[in-house]
N, C-alpha and C positions, 0 to 999 in steps of 0.2 A: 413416406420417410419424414417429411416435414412435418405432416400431424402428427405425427409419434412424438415430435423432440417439441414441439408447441405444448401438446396436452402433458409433456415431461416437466418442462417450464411453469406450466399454469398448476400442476399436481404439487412441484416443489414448494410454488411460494404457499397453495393453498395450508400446507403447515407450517407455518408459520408460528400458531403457537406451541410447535415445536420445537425449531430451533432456536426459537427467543429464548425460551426457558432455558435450552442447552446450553445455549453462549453464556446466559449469566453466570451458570452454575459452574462451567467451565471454569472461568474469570475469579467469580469468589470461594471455589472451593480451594482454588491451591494456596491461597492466603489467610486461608480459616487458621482462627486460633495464632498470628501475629502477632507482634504489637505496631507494627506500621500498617498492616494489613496492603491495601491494594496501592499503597503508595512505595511501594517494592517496585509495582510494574513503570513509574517512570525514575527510576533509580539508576538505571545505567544511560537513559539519557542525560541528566542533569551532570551526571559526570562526566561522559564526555564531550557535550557540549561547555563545558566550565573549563575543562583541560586543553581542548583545540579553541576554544575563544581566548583564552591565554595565551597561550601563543601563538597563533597566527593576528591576537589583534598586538600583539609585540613584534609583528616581524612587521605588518603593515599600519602600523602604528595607530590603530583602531582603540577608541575609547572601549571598557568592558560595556557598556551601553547603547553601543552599537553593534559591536561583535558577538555578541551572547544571542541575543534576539536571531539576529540572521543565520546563524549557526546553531542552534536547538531548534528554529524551525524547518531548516533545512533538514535536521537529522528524523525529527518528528514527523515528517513526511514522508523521506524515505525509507521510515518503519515502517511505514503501511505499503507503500509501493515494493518494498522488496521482498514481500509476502510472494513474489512470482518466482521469486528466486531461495528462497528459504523452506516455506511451506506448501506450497501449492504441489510440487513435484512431490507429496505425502498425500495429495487430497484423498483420491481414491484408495493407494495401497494401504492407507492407515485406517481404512473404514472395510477391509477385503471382506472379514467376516461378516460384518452387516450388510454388505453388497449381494453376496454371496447364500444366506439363509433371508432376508425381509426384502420384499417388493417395495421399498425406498424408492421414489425420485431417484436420478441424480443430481439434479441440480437441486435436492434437500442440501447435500455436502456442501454444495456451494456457496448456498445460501446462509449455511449455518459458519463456514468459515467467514466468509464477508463481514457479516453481521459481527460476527464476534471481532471480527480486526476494525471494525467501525467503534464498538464501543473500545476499545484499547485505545484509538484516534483520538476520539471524543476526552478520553480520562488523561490522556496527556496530553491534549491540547488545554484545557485547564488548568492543569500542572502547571505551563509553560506559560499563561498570561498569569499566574498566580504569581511565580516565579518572577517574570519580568517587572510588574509592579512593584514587585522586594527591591528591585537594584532600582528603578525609577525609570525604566523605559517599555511601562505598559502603554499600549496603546487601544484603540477601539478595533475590532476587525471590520475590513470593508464589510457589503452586504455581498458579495459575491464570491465570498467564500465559500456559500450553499451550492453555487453550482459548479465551483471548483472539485467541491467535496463530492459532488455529485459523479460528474464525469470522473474522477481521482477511483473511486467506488468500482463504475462502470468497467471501465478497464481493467482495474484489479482482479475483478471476478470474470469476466469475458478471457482473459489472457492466463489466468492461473486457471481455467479449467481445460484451455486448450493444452499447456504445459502439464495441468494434471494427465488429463489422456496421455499426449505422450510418453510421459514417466512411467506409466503403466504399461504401456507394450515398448518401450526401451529403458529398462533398469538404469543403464548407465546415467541418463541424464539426473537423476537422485543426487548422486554423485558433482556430477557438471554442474549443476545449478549454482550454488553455495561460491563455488568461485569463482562462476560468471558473475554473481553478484558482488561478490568483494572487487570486480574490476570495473565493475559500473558504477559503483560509489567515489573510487578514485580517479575519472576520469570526470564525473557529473559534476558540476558546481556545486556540491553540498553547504561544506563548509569555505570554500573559496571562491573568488568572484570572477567574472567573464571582465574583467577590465583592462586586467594584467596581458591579455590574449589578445593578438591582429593576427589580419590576412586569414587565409582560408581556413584556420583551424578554429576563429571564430565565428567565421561563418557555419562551419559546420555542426557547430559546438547548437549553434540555435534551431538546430533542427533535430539536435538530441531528444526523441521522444520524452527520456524521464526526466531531463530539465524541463521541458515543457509543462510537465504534469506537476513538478514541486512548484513551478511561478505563477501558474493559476491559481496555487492553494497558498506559497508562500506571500506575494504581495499581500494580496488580501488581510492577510495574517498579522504583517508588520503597518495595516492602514491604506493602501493604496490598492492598484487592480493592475491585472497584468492586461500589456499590450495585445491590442487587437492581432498583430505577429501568434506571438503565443498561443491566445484563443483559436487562431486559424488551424495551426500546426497540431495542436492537443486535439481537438474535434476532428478533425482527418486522421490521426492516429485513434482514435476512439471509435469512429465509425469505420475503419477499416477492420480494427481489431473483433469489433463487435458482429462483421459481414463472416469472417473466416471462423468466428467461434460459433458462429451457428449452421454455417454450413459443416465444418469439422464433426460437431456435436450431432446432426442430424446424421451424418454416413456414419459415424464410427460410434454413437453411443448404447448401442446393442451386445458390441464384443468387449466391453469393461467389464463385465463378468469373466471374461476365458481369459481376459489377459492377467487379471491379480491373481 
């Protein structure tokens, strides 16, 4: 059972130069023939980061200089983290035909969505120091962003493939997803800060897995590194996550065909 999902693993990445190619083509085909082209794809962040940094830096009396920054990074991160909650419960039903007639990996799908929500990452986090330098609060990113981004990566795809399975043998959750994640955005410190907050909702608040995972990626981002707290909390959520997605992936990656 194990070698099957190991040799599944090692078969997926070995194409590679398949899904590379995929993800680009993906990415610059739907902006072919624009005239902004792929600067469409950070177009509703910049908006509402610009809209919520107005006014939340008016209610907390935050310079745009400081509230823009923490706020587009905040959001810029939870694009890619909410890939579990948007996309992932699609992985598999949205590939059913190619599951279905070609002896594909599965974790090709996986790798091929990843990949493709990395360079998405990558193109608006450029955006977003481009951006910052325009108003004058560009900063350098720590160096430990790489392995925020790394670990941020790791779970995204270990968690969105277990969520994919389950989407596929419970349709419902398709559904559920989408507004589980519109309630994880309003409760996680995105665009608001843990300061305003005491007593045990604070505390609890720090043990939020996907605060955890935007402060390894966000500090870095605005110059500085997230606390050892942090680091501790994300790595124990990343290696639990990554223990269940492989044992899940090993029992049940055989009936992804009967259930799409």
């Amino acid at each position: 059972m194990f070698q099957k999902a190991i040799k599944d693993i090692i078969g997926g990445f070995n194409m590679r130069h398949v899904w590379v190619h995929q993800a680009l083509h993906d990415i610059t085909a739907k902006y072919k023939r624009t005239v902004l082209g792929s600067l469409w794809l950070s177009g509703g962040m910049i908006v509402t980061s610009l809209s919520l940094s107005i006014v939340f830096g008016a209610l907390f009396k935050m310079p745009l200089q400081q509230a823009l920054p923490y706020t587009m990074s905040g959001i810029l991160i939870f694009g890619c983290i909410g890939y579990v909650f948007n996309e992932a419960p699609e992985l598999f039903m949205s590939s059913a035909g190619t599951i279905k007639n070609i002896a594909y990996p599965f974790t090709y799908f996986s790798y091929l969505a990843s990949f493709r929500l990395l360079l998405l990452f990558l193109h608006n986090l450029i955006i977003y120091e481009i951006f910052t330098v325009i108003i004058g609060a560009g900063v350098l990113p720590h160096w430990s962003i790489v392995l925020g981004i790394a670990v941020m990566m790791l779970v995204v795809m270990t968690w969105g493939m277990v969520i994919g399975m389950v989407a596929a043998r419970y349709r419902d959750m398709r559904f559920m997803m989408p507004y589980l994640g519109q309630l994880v955005s309003i409760l996680t410190p995105i665009f608001w800060k843990l300061d305003g907050l005491h007593g045990p909702i604070a505390s609890l608040m720090a043990y939020n897995p996907f605060y955890v995972f935007i402060q390894i990626v966000r500090r870095p981002i605005l110059g500085g590194w997230a606390t050892p707290h942090e680091w501790a909390v994300a790595l124990a959520y990343a290696a639990g996550g990554l223990v269940i997605w492989f044992l899940s992936f090993s029992a049940f990656r055989r009936r992804i065909p009967f259930w799409l």
